[in-house]
N, C-alpha and C positions, 0 to 999 in steps of 0.2 A: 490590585483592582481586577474584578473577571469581568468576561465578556459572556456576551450569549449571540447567536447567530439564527435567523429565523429565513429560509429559503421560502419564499412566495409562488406558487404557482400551480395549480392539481396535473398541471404536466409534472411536477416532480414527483407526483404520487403515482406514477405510473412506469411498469418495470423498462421503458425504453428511457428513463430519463437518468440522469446521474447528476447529483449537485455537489460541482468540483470546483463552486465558489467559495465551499467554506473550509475545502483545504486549502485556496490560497491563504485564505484571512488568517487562519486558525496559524499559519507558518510565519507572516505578517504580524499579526498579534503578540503569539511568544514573543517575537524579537524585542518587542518592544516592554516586555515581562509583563504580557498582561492575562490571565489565564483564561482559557475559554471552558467552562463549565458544562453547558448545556447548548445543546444545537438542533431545532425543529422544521418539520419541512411542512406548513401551512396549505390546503389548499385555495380554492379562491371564493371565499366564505368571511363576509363583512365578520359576524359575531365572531367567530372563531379565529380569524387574525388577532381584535381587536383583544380578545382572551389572555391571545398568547402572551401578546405586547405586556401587557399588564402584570401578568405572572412574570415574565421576564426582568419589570424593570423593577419589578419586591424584591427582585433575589440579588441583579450585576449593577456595576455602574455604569454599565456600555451595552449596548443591544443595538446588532447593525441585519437590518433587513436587505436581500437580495431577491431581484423581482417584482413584478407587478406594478411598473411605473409607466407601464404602455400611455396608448390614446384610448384604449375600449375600453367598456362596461364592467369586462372582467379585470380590468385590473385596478385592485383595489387596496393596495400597500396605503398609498395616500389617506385615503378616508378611514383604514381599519387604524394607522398609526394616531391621528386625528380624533378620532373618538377615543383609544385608550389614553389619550394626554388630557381628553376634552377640551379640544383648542378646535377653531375657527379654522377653515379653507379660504387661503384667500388668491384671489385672482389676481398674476401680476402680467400686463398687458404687455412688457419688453421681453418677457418668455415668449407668446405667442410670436408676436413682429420677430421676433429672433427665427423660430420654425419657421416663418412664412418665407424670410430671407433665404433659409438652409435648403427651402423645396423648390424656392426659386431658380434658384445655381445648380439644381438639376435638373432645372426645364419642367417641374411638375407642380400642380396646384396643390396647394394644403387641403388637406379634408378638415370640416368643418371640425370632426371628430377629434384634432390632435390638440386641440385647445385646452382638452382637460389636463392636458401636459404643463397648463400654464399657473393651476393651481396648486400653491404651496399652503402647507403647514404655517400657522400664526407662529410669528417668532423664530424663524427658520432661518439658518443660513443657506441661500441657493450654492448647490456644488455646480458647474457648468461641466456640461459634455460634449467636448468638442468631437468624440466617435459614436453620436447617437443624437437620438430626439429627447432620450429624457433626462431632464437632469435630478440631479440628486440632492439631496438636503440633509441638515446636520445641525441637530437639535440638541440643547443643554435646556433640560428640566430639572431644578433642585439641585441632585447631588450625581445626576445622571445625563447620559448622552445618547442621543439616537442619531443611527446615520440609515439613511434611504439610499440605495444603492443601486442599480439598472442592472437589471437579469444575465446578457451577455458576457460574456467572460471576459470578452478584450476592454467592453467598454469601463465592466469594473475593477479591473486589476487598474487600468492608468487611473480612473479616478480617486481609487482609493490610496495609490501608491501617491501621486502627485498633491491631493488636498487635505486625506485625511490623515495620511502618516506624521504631518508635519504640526497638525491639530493635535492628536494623540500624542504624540511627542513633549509636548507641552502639558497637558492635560494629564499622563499620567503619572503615578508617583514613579521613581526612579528604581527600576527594579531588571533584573537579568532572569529570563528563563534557559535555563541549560539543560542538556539531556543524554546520556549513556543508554547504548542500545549494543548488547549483547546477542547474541546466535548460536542456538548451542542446536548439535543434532544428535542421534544417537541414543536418547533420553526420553522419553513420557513425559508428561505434562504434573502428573501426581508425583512420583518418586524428584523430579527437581523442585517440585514446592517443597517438599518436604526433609529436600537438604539445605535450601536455601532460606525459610522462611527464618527460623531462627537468628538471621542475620538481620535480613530486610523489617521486621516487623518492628525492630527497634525504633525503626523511622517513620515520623508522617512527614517530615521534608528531612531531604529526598522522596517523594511518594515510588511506588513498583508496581508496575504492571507487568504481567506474564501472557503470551499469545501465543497460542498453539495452531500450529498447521500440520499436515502430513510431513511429519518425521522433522519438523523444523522449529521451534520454538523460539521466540523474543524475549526478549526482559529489557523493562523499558525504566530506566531510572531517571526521574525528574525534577530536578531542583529548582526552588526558586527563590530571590537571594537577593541581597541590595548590589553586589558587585561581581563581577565572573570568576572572582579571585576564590571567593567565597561558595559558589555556585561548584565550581572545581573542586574544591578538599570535599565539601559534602558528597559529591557523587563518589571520589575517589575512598571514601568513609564507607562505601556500603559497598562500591563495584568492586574492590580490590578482594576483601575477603570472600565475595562469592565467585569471582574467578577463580579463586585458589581452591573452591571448595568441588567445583566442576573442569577444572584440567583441561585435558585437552580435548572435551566434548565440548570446548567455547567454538568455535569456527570463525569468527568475525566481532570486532567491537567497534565498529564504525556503521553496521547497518550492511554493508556487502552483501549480496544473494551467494551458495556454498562454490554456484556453477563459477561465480567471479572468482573467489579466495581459490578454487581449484586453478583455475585459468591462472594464474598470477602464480603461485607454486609451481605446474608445468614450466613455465616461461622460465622462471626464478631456475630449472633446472636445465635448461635447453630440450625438455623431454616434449613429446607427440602422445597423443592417446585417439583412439579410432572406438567404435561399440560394434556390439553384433547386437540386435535387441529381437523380440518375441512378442511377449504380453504386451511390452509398453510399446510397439508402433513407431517408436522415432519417437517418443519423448524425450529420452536420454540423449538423445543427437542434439532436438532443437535447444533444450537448456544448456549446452555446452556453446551452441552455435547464436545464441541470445545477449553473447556478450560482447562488446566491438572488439575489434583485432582476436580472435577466435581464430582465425584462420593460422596465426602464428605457432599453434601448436592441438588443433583439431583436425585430424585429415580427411575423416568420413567413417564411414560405415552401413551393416547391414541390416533392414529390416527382413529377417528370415522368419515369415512367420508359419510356414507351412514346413513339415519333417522335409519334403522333397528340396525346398531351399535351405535349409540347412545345412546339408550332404553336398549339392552345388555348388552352393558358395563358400562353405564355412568346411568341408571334408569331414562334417560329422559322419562317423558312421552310420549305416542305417540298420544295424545291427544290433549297435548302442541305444537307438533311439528304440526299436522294437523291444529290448529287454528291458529297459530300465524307463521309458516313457520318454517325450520331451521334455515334460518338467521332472527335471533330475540333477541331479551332482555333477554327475559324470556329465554329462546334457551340456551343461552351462558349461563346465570345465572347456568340454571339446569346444565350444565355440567364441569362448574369448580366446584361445589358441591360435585356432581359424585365423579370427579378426587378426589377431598380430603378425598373423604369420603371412595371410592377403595385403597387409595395409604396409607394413615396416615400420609399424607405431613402435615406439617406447613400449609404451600400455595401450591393453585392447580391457573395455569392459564390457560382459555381456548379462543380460535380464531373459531368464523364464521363466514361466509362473504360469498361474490359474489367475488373471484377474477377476472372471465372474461377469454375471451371477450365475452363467451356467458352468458346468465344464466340472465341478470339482469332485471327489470321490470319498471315500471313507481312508484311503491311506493318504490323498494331497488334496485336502478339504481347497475350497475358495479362498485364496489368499496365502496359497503355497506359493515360494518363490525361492528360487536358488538366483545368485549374485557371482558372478563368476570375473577376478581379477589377476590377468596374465601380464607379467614385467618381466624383466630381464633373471628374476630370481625362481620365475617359475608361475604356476598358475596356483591360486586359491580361491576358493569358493565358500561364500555362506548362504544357511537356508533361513529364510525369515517365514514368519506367520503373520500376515496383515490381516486387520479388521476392518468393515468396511463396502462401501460401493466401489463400484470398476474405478473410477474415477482414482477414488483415494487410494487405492489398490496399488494402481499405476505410479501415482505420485511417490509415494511410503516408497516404493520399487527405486524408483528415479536420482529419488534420496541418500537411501543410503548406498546406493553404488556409488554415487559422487565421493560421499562421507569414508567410505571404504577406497578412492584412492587417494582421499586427504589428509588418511591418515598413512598411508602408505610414503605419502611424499613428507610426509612431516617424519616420517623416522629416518630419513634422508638426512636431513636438514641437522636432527641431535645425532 
């Protein structure tokens, strides 16, 4: 069975708003193996709700709206769901008495206004909301289900976890959604499709999905199955050969951010690691420092972003830095040194580069960056070439310095 999810509100159409109700549902949903397909954010427009509602219920057997079950004018989930079923509003008079009670025990008169709170959908089951005014309703039409849901987050995580979980539960067929999520760093987005598709393309269940970020890639394997038993061999069917096929560019098969699986490697060694950073600002600090208990093997570090702190803190020479520039080899080398040799880390790692947009030259364009990694064996440095805004510049930076001591500590390990 799929779902579909329709956010109500033209506040959501506006870049301060975010609708983080339909990742509960969508998480909600799965469990209960029921696919969510399609997800639209409505504004607050009778015809164009009433649209969506319609094209939604042609295509899933569930469509659950979030929002617009106010007491105003503008909110119009009620009437836009109403017309796409063509069914009746009807007015039930123990809803109203109910709010009148609710504002009573606050010491406040109802406004005439919150009445239209008392108008249900023909043929509706009422959902009660005991953390709001509106309650919520839960519609079977045909072969199909609609649920009317109150905008706020708190109010509809309990309503939906406590009345409708236990509806849908019954209602839908008996099915498992499962899901393998892979991390690979190191790699392009093109060159891993292109070792891995051969495998995955075999399947439409398990489906695969691929997500690229700066220098981070997902693969998302999603099975859906009558029993978990079942649900497990199929992923393990597709995720085992493309593990094998990407090595040790996987980083995580649980979903972990690189800064965690780094932090947990550290720890797994009794080792410390400190940064000296440049370009990146303290990004390289904060994503190490992002993760809880960080403190057990993060000790600090430098933002040296000027040559004169470098020399200060880090005893780059400034002789080095004169002949060979900041962004250099030698550059980076001297100052993950620095950092180890200031800090008493294990590992010290250090980032300089050209973020951009300005700064860059014909011999270290924008998006030159040296990576500089100091351990107990010594210091090594690589130069990358990023593409890109400052932004991703930075990130791509961030990346693969982590990646570069993950794999340092994984040749530990074999």
């Amino acid at each position: 069975m799929n779902a579909e999810i329709v956010a109500v509100g033209s506040e959501m159409l506006t870049p301060e708003r975010v609708d983080t109700n339909s990742l509960f549902l969508t998480a909600e949903l799965n469990n209960l193996g029921i696919e969510v397909v399609a997800k639209y954010v409505v504004g607050d427009h009778l015809e164009r709700l009433a649209g969506v509602v319609r094209l939604a219920l042609s295509r899933s057997g569930i469509v659950i709206l979030s929002g617009g079950l106010g007491p105003t004018e503008d909110d119009l989930t009620r009437d836009g769901v109403a017309a796409a079923l063509d069914r009746k509003l009807v007015y039930h008079p123990e809803i109203a008495e109910a709010l009148e009670q609710r504002f009573a025990r606050l010491n406040r008169k109802m406004a005439e206004v919150n009445k239209r709170q008392a108008f249900v959908i023909e043929g509706a089951d009422i959902l009660p909301n005991d953390r709001g005014t509106a309650s919520g309703q839960w519609i079977e039409d045909s072969n199909s289900i609609v649920m009317l849901l109150p905008g706020p987050p708190h109010e509809l995580k309990a309503m939906f976890e406590r009345q409708c979980v236990p509806r849908l539960a019954r209602a839908a067929p008996k099915q498992v959604i499962r899901t393998v999520e892979l991390r690979v760093a190191g790699m392009g987005e093109s060159d891993l499709d292109q070792l891995i598709a051969p495998v995955y393309k075999k399947y439409q269940n398990p489906a695969t999905t691929i997500l690229a970020g700066a220098g981070d890639i997902q693969i998302h394997f999603r099975a859906q199955c009558d029993s978990e038993e079942q649900a497990m061999a199929m992923l393990a069917e597709v995720a085992s050969p493309v593990e094998l096929l990407l090595g040790d560019r996987v980083y995580s098969r649980n979903g972990d951010s690189i800064e965690a699986v780094v932090g947990s490697l550290l720890r797994q060694h009794h080792a410390t690691v400190s940064v000296a950073e440049s370009c990146t600002g303290g990004l390289l600090g904060e994503r190490f420092t992002s993760t809880s208990g960080s403190s057990d093997y993060f000790v600090g570090g430098f933002i040296t972003y000027s040559n004169g702190l470098k020399t200060a803190l880090l005893a780059v020479p400034p002789d080095l830095i004169a002949e060979h520039g900041a962004v250099s080899k030698l550059v980076a080398e001297a100052m993950a040194a620095g950092a180890r040799r200031c800090t008493g880390s294990t590992y010290a790692l250090s980032i300089t580069g050209v973020a951009g947009p300005e700064g860059g030259t014909e011999s270290k364009p924008v998006g030159t960056t040296f990576i500089g990694l100091a351990g107990p064996a010594g210091v090594e440095v690589v130069q990358r070439q990023f593409l890109g805004d400052r932004a991703r510049i930075r990130a791509f930076a961030s990346q693969i310095a982590l990646d570069l001591l993950r794999r340092k500590l994984m040749a530990r390990v074999a």
